[in-house]
N, C-alpha and C positions, 0 to 999 in steps of 0.2 A: 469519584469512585467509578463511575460507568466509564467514563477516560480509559483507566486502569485494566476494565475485565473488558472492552473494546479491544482494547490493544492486545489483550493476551498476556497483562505481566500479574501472573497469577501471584508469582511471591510479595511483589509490591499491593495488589489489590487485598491478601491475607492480612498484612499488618497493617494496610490503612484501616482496615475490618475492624485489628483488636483495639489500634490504637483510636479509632474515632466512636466506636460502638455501632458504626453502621455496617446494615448485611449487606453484601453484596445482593445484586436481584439477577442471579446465576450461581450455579454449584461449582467447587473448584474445579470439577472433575469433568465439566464442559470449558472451561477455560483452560483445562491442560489439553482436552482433544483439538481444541482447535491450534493451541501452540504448536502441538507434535505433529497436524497436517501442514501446518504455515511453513515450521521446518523443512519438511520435505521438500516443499518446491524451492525452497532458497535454495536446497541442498542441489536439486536440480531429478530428483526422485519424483517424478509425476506418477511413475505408477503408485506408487507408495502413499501417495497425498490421494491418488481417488480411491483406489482400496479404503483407506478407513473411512473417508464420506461417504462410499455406501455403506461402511459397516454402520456408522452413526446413524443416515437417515438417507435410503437410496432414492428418496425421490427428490432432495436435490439436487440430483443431476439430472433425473428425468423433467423435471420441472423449468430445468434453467439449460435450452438446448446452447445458448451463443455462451455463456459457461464453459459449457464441457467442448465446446467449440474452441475459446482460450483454453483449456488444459491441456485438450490434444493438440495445439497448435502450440504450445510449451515441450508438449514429448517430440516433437518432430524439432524442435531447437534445438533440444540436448541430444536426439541422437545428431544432428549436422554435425554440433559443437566438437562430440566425440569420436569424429570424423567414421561414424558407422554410415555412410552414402547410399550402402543397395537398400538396408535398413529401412532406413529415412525415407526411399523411394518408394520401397513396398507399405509404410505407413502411412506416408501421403495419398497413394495409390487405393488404398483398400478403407482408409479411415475418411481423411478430410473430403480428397474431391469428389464423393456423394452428397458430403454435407452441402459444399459448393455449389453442387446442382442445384441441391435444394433449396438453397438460398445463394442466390445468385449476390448478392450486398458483402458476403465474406468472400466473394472469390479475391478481390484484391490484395486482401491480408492475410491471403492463404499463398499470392504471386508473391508477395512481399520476402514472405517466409522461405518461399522456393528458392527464391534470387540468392539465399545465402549461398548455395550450393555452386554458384559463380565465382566465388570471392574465394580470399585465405579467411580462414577459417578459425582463430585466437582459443585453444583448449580450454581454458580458464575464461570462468566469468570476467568481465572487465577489464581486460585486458585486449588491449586495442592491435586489430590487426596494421601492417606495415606494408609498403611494397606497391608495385604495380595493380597488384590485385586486392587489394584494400578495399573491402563496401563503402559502399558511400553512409554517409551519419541514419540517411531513414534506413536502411535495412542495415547497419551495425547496431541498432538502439535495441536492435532485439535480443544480441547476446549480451547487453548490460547487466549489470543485476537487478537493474530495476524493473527492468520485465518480468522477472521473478518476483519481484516484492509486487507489484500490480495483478499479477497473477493470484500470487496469494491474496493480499487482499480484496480483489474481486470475490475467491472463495468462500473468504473469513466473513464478508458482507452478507453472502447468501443463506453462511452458518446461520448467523445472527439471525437474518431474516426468518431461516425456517423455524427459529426458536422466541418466536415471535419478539425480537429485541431490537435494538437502534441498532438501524448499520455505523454510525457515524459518533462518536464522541462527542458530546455537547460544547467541551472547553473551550475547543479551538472556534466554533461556532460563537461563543460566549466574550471572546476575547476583539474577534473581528464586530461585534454588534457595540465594546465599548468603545473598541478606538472609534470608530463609526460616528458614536455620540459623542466623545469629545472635540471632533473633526467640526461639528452640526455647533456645538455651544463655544466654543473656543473663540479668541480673536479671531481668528481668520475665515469663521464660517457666520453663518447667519445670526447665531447666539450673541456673538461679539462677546463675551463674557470670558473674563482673567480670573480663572479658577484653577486651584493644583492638581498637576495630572499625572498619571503613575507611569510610571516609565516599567514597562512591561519588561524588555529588553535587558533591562541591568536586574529586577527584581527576578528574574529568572536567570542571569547569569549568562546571558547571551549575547554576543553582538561584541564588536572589537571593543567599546568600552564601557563595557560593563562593569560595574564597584559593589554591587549590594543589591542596586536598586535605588531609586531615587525619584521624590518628587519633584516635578516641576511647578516653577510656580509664575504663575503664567509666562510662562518660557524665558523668563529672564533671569533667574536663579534656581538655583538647586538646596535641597534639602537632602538630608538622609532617609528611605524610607525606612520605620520603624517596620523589624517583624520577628 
């Protein structure tokens, strides 16, 4: 469940709600505000995504300066991206580089960001510039989209934070602590012990060959896992 309202999939965290009888421990109506800011910035709307974080709860942006330091430094990407330059310079100019001053540790992620302004310049998220003037991978990473999804979830963290909740999903925390222990008992770790181990990978449907899911049994045959 916390997986679920972590992530922001309100519809999926609702019917695990009816179908298991567990409440969620968050209202939907905070996991749809934080959808509709997470949106924003994939969309690449930075104003948009801090508008409604102040309207939810203005102090955390006053609270989290190197934050609102990534946000602004997401609005100065998207105006590069959409090649607005004087823009982009009068925001650099009036927003970041006092933050710069005053912390001198972001000036280089602030040059990082400048540099784009050297390069061709790709309109669209992810899509890879060409040519002579092509950025080099550390300052292209930045129009990826995953600097937007980092962006936001940096945000979506802070949400959480201010709503006194786990920044972090437990699942995937949960899933590294068994392989972990299998690794530890297993033939080939200190356990030495030939016990069936659950092939995560296929019982999730992932991974080039995935079937169902399947037990191993001490790595020498396969089973089907039951589920």
């Amino acid at each position: 469940m916390d997986y679920l309202v972590i992530e922001g999939y309100k519809d999926a965290a609702d019917c695990f709600s009816k179908e298991s009888g567990l409440k969620p421990f968050v209202d939907s109506d905070s996991i749809l505000n934080r959808m509709i800011i997470r949106g924003a910035i994939q969309r690449g709307d930075i104003d948009d995504a801090i508008g409604r974080v102040n309207e939810l709860d203005p102090e955390i942006l006053d609270n989290n300066p190197l934050l609102f330091f990534h946000l602004q430094q997401q609005r100065l990407i998207e105006l590069i991206r959409a090649g607005l330059v004087n823009e982009a310079l009068a925001f650099a100019a009036e927003e970041l580089a006092p933050r710069g001053e005053e912390h001198p540790d972001l000036l280089p992620e602030l040059e990082r960001t400048m540099a784009l302004l050297a390069f061709d310049v790709p309109k669209a998220a992810g899509v890879a510039a060409s040519g002579p003037l092509a950025a080099p991978p550390h300052v292209a990473e930045l129009l990826s989209p995953s600097q937007r999804l980092k962006t936001a979830g940096e945000l979506n963290a802070a949400i959480l934070a201010s709503q006194s909740q786990g920044r972090e999903p437990k699942l995937p925390q949960l899933i590294k602590m068994l392989n972990y222990s299998e690794e530890l008992m297993g033939p080939t770790g200190p356990g030495k012990w030939e016990f069936p181990r659950l092939d995560l990978e296929g019982a999730l449907g992932i991974g080039a060959g995935a079937q169902g899911g399947v037990v191993r049994n001490g790595g020498d045959t396969e089973a089907p896992l039951a589920v």
